[in-house]
N, C-alpha and C positions, 0 to 999 in steps of 0.2 A: 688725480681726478682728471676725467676725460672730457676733453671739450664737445658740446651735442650742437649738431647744427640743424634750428629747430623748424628753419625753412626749408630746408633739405628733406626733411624727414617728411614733413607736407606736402614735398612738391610744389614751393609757392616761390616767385619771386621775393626781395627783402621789399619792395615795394607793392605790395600785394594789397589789395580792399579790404577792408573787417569781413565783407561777406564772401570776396576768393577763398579766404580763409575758412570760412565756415563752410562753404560747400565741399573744401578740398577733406576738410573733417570726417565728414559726410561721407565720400566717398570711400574713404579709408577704413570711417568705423566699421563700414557695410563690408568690405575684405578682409578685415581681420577682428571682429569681433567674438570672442570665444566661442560664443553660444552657436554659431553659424559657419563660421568657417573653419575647410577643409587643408590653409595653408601652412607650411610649417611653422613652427615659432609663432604663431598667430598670439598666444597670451602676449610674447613678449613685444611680439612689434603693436600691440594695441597699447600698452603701457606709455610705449615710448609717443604715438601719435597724443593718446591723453595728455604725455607732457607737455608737448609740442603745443600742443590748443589751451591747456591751461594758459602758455605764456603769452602766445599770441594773438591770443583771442581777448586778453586782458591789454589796454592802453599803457597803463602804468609798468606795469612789468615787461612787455612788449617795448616801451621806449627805453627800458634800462639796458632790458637783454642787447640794443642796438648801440650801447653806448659802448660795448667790447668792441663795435669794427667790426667788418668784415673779411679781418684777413685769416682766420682760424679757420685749419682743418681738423672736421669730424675726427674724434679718436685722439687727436693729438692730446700731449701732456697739458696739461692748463692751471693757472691761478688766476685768480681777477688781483687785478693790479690796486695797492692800497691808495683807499680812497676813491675809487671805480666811481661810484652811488655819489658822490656826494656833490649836494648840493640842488639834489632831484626832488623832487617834492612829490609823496604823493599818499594816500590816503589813508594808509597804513592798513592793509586789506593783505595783514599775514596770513598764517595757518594754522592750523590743529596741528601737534605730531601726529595726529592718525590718518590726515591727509597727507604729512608727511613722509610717512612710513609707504606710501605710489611711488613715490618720485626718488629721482637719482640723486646720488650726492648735488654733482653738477648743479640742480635746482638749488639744492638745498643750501649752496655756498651760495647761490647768489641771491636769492629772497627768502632765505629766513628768517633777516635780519631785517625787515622790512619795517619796523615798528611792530607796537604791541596793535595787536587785534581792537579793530579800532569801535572806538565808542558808541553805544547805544544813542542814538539820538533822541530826545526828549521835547514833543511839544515842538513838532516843525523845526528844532535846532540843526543847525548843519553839522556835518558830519566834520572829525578834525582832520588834519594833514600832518605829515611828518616830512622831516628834510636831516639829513647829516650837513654838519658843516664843520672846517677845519680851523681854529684858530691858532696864530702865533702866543707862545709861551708870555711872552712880553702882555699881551691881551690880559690872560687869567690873569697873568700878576698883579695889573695895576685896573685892570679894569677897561674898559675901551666903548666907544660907539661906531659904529662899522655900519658901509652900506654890504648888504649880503642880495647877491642875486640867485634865484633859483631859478629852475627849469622844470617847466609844467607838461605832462602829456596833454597834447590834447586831440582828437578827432574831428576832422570837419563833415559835418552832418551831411554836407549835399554829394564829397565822393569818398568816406570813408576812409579816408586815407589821416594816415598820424602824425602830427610836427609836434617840436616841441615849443612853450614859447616861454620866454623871461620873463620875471617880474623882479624887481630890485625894493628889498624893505631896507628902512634907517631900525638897527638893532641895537639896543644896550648891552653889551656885556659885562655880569655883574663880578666887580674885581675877586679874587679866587676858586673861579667856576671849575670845575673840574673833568676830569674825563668822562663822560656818561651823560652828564647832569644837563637835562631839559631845560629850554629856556622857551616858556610860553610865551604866544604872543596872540591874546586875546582877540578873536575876532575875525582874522585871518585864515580862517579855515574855508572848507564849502560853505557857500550862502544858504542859511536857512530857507522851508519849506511855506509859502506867506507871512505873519508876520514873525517865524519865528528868527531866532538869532543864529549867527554866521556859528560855525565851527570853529576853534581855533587854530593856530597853527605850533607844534611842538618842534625845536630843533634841539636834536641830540649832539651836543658840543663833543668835538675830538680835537685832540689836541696835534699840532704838525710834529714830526719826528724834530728835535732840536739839535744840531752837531754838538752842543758841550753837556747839555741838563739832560737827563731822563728819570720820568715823573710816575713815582708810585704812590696814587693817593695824593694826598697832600705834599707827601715829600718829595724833593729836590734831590737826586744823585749826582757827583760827576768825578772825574778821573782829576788829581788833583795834581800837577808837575812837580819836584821840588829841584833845588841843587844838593849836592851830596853835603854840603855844610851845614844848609839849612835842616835836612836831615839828622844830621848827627849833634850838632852842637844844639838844635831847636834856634826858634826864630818865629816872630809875627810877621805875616804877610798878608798883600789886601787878593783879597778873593773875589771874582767877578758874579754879581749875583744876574739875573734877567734885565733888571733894573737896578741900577749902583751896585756897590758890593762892601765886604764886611770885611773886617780883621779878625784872621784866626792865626791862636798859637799853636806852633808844629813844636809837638814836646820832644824835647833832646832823646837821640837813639831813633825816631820813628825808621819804620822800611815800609818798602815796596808791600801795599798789599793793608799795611795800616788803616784802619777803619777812624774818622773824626764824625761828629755829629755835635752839628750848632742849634742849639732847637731854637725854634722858632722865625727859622729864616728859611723856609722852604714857601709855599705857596700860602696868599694869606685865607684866615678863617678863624672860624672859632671852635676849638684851639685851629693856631695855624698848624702848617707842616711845619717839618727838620731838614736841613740840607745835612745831606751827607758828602763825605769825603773820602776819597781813596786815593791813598797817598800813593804814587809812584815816584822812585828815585829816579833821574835823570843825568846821565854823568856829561861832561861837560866834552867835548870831543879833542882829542889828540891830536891835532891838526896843525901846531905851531912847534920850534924848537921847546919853545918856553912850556907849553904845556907838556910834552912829555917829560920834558927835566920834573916837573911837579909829581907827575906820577912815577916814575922813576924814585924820588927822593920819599914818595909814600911808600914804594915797594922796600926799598933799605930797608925805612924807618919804623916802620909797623908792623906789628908783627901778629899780622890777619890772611886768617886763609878761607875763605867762605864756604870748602868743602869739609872744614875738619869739624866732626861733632865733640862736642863737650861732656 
């Protein structure tokens, strides 16, 4: 995917007015709009200016696109960095695929995940807001209250110009929440239109990458150490779970690659999840007299060759 730089493509500064913008539009549709002009590639450079004013002409979308920096060159290779979006609040004013089907990838990785196409308003009700946010595993597990800050687009009406500002809510998170899963927060949305009532606000819960657990569904995975004894002769050992952790039996003979499943110790719910386990052997390192005499007297004395088949 190709990085598009969509103030370039405008000819606008990154600190440009809503209506520099729109004039710069202006000027552009009027050179390369198919119906009229004579220049080359005209379809394709109108496409691209469309994209350009799609984004920038939009507050919301226009203050995400600025959260990438401005240190990307046009053309270059590119990914948005995970988690780019999060924590931005805004009014969930996705797309059609068939407004999708104009635009470049480029767009499409970075707003099409914008929320779901946001809610008909009813009777003066404010429209809702969406926000990503990231919480700790430990969070889902046991459940938590957290201040979460977001970052609002906003436009100051007198020069047009866009900042973003914060607002910090007290949040419940309800113990077992999972990847995906919404957490409404009544009221918090756009201010209804006279007396009607506020929008809400939805946050789409993600969960942080974990160095030891990774979380499918409800369940709990992780890579499980052993020593070669505890491997072979079997052994109970205590397992570290997010919060405390559990006794599981390694059955005599396990190897490397070994699959265990404790149900009902993965994330909680109803049912909860399973942790799973994969067992990996560990051998204990050669680094002393005494332990290589040990493997030494394994090699004598046993009579194992891990390349011979049966």
């Amino acid at each position: 995917m190709e990085f598009r730089d969509y103030y370039q493509i405008l000819g606008v500064p990154r600190d440009a007015t809503a209506d520099a913008i729109k004039r710069a539009f202006r000027k552009l549709a009027r050179k390369y709009h198919p119906d009229v002009s004579k220049e080359p590639d005209a379809e394709q450079h109108m496409k691209e200016v469309n994209e350009a004013y799609a984004v920038l002409s939009d507050p919301e979308k226009r203050a995400a696109y600025d959260q990438l920096g401005p240190g990307h060159r046009p053309g270059e290779e590119f990914r948005p960095p995970p988690g780019w979006d999060a924590g931005f609040e805004f009014s969930g004013g996705g797309f059609s695929p068939h407004e999708a089907a104009d635009f470049s990838d480029f767009f499409t990785e970075l707003f099409g995940h914008m929320g779901a196409r946001p809610r008909r308003a009813a009777h003066g009700r404010g429209q809702d807001h969406y926000a990503k946010i990231y919480l700790d595993l430990q969070d889902a597990f046991t459940g938590a209250t957290r201040d979460i800050t977001l970052r609002v687009p906003t436009v100051d009406k007198q020069t047009g110009r866009l900042s973003m500002v914060q607002r910090t809510l007290r949040v419940t998170i309800p113990r077992g929440v999972r990847e995906g899963q919404l957490i409404r927060l009544a009221g918090q949305g756009y201010p209804g239109a006279g007396s009607g009532a506020a929008g809400d606000l939805l946050l789409e819960v993600h969960l942080k990458p974990d160095e030891r657990y990774r979380v499918e569904g409800r369940d709990l995975s992780m890579t499980l150490p052993v020593a070669p004894w505890e491997a072979a002769l079997g052994a109970v050992i205590a397992v570290p779970l997010p919060v405390g952790e559990v006794k599981v039996r390694i059955p005599a003979g396990a190897q490397s690659g070994t699959e265990l499943r404790v149900r009902g110790r993965g994330l909680p719910g109803d049912p909860p999840g399973d942790l799973l386990l994969h067992v990996r052997v560990v051998l204990p390192p050669a680094d002393t007299p005494r332990a290589r005499e040990l493997y030494a007297t394994m090699a004598r004395e046993l009579a194992f060759d891990p390349r011979r088949r049966n």
